[in-house]
MARKOLLO-138869 format. One line per 2 residues: number of its first residue (from 1); their letters; for each residue x, y, z of C-alpha. Coordinates in nm, 3 decimals, m for minus. Example, Ala and Ser with C-alpha at 12.3 -4.5 7.8 and 13.67 -1.06 7.14 Angstrom:
1> AS> 1.230,m0.450,0.780  1.367,m0.106,0.714 .
***
This chain:
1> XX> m0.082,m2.886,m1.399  m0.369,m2.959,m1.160 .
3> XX> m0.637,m2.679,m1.060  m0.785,m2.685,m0.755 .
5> XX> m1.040,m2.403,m0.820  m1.174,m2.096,m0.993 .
7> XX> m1.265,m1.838,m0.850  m1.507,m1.597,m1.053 .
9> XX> m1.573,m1.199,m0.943  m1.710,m0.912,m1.074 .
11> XX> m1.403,m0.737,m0.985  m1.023,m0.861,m0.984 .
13> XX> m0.775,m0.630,m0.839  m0.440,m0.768,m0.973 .
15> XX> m0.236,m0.545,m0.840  m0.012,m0.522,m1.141 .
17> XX> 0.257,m0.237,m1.173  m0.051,m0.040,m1.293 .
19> XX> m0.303,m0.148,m1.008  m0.541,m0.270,m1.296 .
21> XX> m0.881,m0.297,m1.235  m1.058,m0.617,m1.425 .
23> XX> m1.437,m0.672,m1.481  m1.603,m0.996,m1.510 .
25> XX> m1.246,m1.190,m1.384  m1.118,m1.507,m1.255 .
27> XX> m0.862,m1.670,m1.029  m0.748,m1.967,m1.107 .
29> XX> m0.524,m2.141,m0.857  m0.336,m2.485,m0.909 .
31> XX> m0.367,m2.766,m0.599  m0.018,m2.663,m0.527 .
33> XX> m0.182,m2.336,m0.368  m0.057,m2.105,m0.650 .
35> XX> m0.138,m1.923,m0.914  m0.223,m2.046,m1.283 .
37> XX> m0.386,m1.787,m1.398  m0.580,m1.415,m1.300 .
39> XX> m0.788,m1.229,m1.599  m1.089,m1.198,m1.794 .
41> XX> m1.306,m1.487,m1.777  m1.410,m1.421,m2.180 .
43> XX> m1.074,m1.504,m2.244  m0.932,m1.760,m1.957 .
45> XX> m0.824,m2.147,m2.023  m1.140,m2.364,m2.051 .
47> XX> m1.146,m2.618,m1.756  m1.343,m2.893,m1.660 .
49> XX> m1.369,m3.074,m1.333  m1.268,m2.776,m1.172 .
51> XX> m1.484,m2.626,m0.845  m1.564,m2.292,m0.910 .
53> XX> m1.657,m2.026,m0.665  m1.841,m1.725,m0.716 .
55> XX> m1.828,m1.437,m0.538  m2.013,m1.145,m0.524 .
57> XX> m1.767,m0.853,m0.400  m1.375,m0.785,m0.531 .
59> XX> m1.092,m0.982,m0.525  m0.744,m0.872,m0.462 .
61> XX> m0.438,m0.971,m0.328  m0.398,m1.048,0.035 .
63> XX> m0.189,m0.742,0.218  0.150,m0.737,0.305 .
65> XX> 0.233,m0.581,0.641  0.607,m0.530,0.645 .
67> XX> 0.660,m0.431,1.029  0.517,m0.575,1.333 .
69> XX> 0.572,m0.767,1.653  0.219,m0.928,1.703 .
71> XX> 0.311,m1.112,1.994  0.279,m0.767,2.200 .
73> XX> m0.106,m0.795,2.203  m0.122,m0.924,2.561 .
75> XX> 0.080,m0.540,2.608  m0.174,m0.312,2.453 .
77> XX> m0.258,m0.010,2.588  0.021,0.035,2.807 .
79> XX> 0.201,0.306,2.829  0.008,0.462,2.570 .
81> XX> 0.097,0.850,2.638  0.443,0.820,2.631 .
83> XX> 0.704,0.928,2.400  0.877,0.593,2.262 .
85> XX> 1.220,0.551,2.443  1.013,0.626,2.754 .
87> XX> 0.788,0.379,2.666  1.032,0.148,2.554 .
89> XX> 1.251,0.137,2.871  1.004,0.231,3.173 .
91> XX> 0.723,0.002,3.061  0.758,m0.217,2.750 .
93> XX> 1.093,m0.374,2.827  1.015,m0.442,3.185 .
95> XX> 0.678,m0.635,3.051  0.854,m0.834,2.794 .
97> XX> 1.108,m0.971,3.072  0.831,m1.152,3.235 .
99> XX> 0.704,m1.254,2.905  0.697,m1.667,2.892 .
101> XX> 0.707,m1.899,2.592  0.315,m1.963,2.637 .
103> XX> 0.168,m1.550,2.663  0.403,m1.500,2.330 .
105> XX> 0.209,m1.762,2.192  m0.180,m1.632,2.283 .
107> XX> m0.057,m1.259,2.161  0.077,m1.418,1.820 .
109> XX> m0.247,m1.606,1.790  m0.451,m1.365,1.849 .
111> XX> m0.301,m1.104,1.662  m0.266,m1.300,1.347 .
113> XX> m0.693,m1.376,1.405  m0.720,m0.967,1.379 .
115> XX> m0.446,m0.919,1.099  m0.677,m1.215,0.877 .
117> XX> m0.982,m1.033,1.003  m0.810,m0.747,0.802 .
119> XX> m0.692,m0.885,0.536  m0.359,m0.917,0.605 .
121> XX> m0.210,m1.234,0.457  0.151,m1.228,0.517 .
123> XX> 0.377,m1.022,0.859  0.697,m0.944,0.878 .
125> XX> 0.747,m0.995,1.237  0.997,m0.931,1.495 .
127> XX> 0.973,m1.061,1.816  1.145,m1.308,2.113 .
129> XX> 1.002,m1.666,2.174  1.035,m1.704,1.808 .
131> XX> 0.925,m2.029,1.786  0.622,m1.973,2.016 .
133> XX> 0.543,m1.748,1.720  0.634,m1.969,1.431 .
135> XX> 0.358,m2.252,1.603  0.117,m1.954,1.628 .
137> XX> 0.131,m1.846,1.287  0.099,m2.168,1.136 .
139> XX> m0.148,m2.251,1.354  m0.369,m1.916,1.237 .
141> XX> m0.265,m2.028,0.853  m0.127,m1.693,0.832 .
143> XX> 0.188,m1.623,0.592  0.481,m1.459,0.849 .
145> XX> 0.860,m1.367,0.791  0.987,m1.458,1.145 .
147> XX> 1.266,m1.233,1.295  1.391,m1.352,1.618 .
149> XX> 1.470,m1.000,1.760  1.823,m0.965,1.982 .
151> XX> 1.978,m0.663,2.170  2.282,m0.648,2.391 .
153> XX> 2.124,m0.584,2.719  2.182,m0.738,3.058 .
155> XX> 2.098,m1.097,3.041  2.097,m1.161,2.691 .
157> XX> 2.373,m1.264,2.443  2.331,m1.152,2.107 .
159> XX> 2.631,m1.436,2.001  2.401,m1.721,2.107 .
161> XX> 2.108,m1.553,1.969  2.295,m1.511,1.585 .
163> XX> 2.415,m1.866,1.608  2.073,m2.009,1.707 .
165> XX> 1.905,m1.836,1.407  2.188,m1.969,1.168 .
167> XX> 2.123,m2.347,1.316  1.762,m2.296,1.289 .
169> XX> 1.760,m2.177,0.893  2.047,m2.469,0.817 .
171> XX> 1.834,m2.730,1.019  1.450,m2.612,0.880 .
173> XX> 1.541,m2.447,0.583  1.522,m2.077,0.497 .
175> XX> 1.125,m2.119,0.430  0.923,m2.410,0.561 .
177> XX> 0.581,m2.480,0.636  0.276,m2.576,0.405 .
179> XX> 0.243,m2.363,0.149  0.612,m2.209,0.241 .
181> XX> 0.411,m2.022,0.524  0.737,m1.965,0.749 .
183> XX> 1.070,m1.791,0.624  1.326,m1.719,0.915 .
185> XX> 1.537,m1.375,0.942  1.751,m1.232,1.122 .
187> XX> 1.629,m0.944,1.392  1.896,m0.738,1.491 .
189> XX> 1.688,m0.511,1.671  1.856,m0.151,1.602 .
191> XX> 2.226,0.010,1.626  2.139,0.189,1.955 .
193> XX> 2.066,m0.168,2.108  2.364,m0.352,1.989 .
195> XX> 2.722,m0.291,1.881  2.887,m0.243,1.579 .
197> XX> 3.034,m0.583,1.621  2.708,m0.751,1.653 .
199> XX> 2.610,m0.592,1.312  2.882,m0.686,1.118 .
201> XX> 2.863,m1.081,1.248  2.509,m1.016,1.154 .
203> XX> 2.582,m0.909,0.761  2.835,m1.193,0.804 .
205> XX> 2.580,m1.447,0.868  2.258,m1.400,0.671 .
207> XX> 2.432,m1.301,0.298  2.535,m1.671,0.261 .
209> XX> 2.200,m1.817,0.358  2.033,m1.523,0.149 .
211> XX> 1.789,m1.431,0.491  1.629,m1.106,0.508 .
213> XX> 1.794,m0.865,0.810  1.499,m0.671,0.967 .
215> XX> 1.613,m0.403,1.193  1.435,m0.071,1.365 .
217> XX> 1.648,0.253,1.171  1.602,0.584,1.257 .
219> XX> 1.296,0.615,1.434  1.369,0.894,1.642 .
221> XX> 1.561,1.157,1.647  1.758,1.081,1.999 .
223> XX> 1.777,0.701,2.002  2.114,0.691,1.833 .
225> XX> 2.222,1.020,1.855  2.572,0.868,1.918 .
227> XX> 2.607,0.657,1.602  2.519,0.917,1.395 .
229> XX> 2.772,1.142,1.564  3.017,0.856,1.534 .
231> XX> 2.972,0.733,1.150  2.755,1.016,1.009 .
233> XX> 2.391,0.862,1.003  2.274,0.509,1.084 .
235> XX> 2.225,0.386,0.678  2.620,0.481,0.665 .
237> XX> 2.671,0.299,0.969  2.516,m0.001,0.853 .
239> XX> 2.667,0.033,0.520  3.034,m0.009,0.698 .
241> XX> 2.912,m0.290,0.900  2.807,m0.436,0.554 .
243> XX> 2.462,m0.512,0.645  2.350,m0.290,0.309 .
245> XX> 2.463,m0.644,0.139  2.226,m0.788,0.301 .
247> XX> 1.846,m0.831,0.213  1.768,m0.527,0.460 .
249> XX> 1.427,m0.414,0.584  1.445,m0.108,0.717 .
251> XX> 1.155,m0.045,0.971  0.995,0.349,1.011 .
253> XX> 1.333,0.454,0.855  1.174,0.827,0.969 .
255> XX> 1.455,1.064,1.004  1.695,1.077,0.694 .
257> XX> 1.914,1.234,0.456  1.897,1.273,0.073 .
259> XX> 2.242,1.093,0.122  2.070,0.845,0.372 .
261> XX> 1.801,0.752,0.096  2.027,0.766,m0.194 .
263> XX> 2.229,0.477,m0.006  1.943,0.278,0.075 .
265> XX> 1.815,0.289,m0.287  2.158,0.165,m0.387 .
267> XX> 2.165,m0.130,m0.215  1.815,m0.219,m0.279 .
269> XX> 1.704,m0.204,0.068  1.329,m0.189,0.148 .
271> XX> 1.177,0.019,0.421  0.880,m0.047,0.638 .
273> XX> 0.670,0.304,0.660  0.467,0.301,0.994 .
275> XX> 0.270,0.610,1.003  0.044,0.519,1.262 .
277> XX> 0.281,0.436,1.553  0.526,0.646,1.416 .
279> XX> 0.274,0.974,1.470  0.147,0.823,1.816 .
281> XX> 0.479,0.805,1.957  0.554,1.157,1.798 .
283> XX> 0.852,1.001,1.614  0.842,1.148,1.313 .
285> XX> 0.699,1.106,0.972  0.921,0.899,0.650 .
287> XX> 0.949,1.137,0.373  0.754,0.900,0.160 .
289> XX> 0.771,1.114,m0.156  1.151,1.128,m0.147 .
291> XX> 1.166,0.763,m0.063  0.944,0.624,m0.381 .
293> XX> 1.139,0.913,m0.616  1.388,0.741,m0.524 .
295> XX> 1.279,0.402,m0.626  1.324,0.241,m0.290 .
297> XX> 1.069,m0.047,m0.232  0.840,0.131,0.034 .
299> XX> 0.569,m0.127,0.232  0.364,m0.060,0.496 .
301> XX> 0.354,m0.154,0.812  0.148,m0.181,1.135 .
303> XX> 0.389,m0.169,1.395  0.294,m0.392,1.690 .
305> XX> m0.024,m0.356,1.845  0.130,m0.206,2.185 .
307> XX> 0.261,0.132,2.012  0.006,0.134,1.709 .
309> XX> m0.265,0.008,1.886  m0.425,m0.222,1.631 .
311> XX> m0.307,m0.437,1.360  m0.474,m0.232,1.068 .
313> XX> m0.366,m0.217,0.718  m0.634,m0.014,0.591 .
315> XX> m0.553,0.275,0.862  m0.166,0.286,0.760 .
317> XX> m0.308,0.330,0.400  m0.544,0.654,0.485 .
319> XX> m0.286,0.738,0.698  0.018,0.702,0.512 .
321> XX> m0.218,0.921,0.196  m0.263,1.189,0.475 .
323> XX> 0.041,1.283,0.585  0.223,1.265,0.209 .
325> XX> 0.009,1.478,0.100  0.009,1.706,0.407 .
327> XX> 0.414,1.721,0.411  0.426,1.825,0.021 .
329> XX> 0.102,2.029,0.018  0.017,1.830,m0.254 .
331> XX> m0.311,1.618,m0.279  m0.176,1.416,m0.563 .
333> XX> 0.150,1.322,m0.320  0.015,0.945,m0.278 .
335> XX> m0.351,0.826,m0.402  m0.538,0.514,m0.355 .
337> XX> m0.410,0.337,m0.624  m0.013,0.389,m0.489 .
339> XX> m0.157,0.301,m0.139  m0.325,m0.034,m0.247 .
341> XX> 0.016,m0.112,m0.401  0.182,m0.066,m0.118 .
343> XX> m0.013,m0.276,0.086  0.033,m0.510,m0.185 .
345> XX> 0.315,m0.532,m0.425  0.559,m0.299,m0.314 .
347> XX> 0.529,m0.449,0.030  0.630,m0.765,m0.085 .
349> XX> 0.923,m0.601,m0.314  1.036,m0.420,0.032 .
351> XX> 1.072,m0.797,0.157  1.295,m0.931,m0.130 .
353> XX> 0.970,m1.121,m0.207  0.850,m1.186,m0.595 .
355> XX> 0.580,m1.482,m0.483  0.328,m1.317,m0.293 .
357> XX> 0.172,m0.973,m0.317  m0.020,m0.966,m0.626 .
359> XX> m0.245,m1.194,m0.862  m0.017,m1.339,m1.107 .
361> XX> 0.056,m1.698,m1.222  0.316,m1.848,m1.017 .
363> XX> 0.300,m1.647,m0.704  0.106,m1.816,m0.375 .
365> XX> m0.239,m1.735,m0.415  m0.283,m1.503,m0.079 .
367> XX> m0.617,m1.356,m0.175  m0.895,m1.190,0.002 .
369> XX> m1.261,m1.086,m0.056  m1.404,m0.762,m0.010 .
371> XX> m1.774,m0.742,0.031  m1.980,m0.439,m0.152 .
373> XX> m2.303,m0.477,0.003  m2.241,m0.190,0.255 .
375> XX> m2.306,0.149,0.273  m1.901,0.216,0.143 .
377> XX> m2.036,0.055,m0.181  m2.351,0.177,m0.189 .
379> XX> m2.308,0.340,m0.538  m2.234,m0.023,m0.687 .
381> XX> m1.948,m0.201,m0.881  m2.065,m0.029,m1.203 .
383> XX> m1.892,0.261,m1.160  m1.555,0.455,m1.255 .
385> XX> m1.238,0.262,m1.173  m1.146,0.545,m0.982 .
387> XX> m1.457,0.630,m0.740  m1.443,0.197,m0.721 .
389> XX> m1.064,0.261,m0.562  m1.183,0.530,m0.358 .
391> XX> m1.431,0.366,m0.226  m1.255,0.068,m0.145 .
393> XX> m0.947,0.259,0.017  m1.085,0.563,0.153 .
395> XX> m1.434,0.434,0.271  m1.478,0.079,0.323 .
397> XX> m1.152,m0.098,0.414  m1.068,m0.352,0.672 .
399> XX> m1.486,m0.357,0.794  m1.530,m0.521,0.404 .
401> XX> m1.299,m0.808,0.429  m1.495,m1.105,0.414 .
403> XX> m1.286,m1.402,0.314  m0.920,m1.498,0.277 .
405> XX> m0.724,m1.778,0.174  m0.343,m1.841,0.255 .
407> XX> m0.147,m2.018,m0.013  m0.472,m2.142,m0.164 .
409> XX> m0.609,m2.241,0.187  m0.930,m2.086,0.293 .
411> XX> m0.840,m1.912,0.649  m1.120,m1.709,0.700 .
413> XX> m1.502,m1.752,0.617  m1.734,m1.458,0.647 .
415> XX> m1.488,m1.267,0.907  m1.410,m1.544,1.115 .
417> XX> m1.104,m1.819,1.165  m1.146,m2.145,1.014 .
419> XX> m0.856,m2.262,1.219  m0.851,m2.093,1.592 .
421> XX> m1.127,m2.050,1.841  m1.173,m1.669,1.866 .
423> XX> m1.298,m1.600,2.191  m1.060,m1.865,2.354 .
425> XX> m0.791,m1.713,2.207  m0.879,m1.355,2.357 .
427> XX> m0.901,m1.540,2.660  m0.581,m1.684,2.664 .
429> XX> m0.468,m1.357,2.570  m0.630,m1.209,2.894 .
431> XX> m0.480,m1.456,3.142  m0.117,m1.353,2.939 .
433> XX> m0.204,m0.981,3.041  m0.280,m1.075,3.371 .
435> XX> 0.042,m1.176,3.395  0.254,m0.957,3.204 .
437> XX> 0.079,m0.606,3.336  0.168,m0.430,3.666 .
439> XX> m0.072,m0.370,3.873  m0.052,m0.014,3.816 .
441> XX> m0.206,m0.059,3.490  m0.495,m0.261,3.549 .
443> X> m0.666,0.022,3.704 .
***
């Protein structure tokens, strides 16, 4: 086994089961781009030859956002004071029609520049133009679980759709890419857009090839007020269209039963908690404390930047702290420590992933560094673990990310993109906008 580099810190967040917090640590990551080995430096494998870096702030995992359509960045801002099927049908819909190959390329590029900026390593992304986003992503060097999203709307066939996504994982492979950057899924977009047959075929196809099924559940509480009439709630209708054999991700997954989560913990699905968009579009909140009790894998996620309206991880931490605590009028509901996991770990358990998501030998080292030398840190590294994970969560986060490397790849140096030309991409996004928005819109 070949190392590639150390990398020494004053702090190491692991994020182990017990969101450890390690002092004088290193990472040491093999020229495959993962892991060998993450602990105390008094006590890691001598090596020689190696390149060591040393860094001055903390080191953690990179985060896991487990719900977003990126490509939408060319879209933000419209429609920003509506409720969501409003939003959806008058104004988002209509803009996506005239989307084209190249403007979902610019949004995905640009977007996955903001979620590095943030510290965002790997997105669970659904989205059309799929493969304008695949090139985007590994373009940006950014870690993304590709969905290509279908509905059964005028004008597009959700048959073709499922059969192209089967070709494309039994020509490319499930995950491809360097570093295993891309994995393909299937996107069934929700069961208000599609029909129970188009589920089923869906369950049908991904179990054999083992792909994740992401799909919008329960967001609101009138977007599929007729399935739930029909089969009871949308987890049981799913579960009779046998997608709950599937590797599910459940996205916002806001308005549900005990029964509802009890079925969703049985199967092992993993949901996608979106507070921000979900409380912008005045959807709802997830009962996240009945959710975890219930040991379903819980992630966060952004949403996509048209309904959220930005791409940060940090926020839906604070946020996601806020509003468990406000719904159970308890402050001890979710702290800093469960938040950072779920950013982290947890997200990458709500994906069916084991390899990325914390520091631990074997997994893809997706790592980023937080700087301390701002006024969030002010009291130092020498202090309790707890007022360090307060600080990190509460105060500093996404404004202290300062570095971040991608399956052992640097990405991002001092807040910028190694790999993409920032301010062409944002204007590349512009012209896409220019495009894509009504006139009405542009003031």
């Amino acid at each position: 086994m070949q190392l590639a580099r150390r990398i020494h810190a004053p702090v190491i967040l692991p994020a182990d089961p017990d969101c450890s917090v390690l002092r004088d640590a290193v990472l040491d990551v093999r020229e495959d781009g993962r892991i060998a080995y993450c602990g105390a430096k008094a006590v890691a494998p001598s090596v020689e030859g190696v390149a060591e870096t040393r860094l001055t702030g903390i080191l953690m995992p990179g985060l896991v956002n487990t719900h977003a359509h990126t490509a939408m960045t060319p879209l933000r801002g419209m429609g920003g004071d509506l409720p969501l099927m409003s939003w959806l049908q008058d104004v988002i819909w209509p803009a996506e029609a005239r989307m084209r190959g190249r403007d979902a390329y610019a949004g995905m590029l640009l977007g996955c520049v903001e979620m590095l900026q943030y510290g965002i390593t790997t997105s669970a992304e659904m989205y059309i133009h799929s493969e304008e986003v695949v090139a985007a992503a590994l373009t940006a060097g950014i870690r993304a679980l590709v969905a290509p999203a279908y509905f059964d709307l005028p004008g597009t066939g959700w048959r073709s759709a499922l059969s192209a996504i089967g070709k494309w994982i039994d020509e490319d492979g499930l995950r491809f890419g360097p570093a295993e950057r891309i994995e393909l899924c299937y996107g069934p977009h929700s069961a208000y857009t599609l029909p129970f047959e188009a589920l089923r075929a869906t369950a049908e196809a991904a179990v054999p090839r083992g792909a994740l099924v992401h799909i919008h559940l329960a967001e609101s509480r009138e977007e599929d007020r007729r399935q739930r009439a029909e089969f009871g709630s949308v987890p049981q209708l799913l579960d009779s269209a046998g997608l709950l054999e599937t590797r599910l991700l459940a996205a916002h997954a806001v308005h549900l039963s005990r029964q509802d989560i009890r079925l969703l913990a049985g199967s092992g699905a993993g949901v996608a908690h979106c507070p921000g968009s979900n409380a912008k579009l005045a959807s709802g909140t997830a009962d996240l404390r009945a959710l975890r009790a219930a040991s379903v894998a819980v992630g966060l996620g952004t949403d996509g930047p048209a309904s959220n309206d930005d791409l940060d991880p940090w926020e839906e931490m604070r946020l996601a702290m806020m509003f468990a605590r406000l719904l159970s009028e308890d402050a001890l509901a979710l702290t800093a420590r469960d938040a950072l996991l779920m950013a982290t770990r947890e997200g990458a358990a709500a994906l069916g992933r084991r390899d990325i998501g914390a520091l631990e030998p074997g997994r893809w080292a997706d790592v980023i560094h937080i700087g301390v030398d701002g006024p969030h840190f002010a009291a130092g590294l020498d202090i309790a673990d707890e007022q360090l994970m307060a600080n990190l969560v509460w105060a500093a986060g996404s404004r202290a990310v300062r570095d971040v490397w991608v399956g052992g790849q640097q990405v991002t140096a001092d807040g910028e993109p190694l790999f993409v030309d920032r301010v062409a991409a944002q204007r590349a996004v512009a012209e896409a906008a220019a495009h894509l928005v009504p006139t009405a819109y542009r003031g």
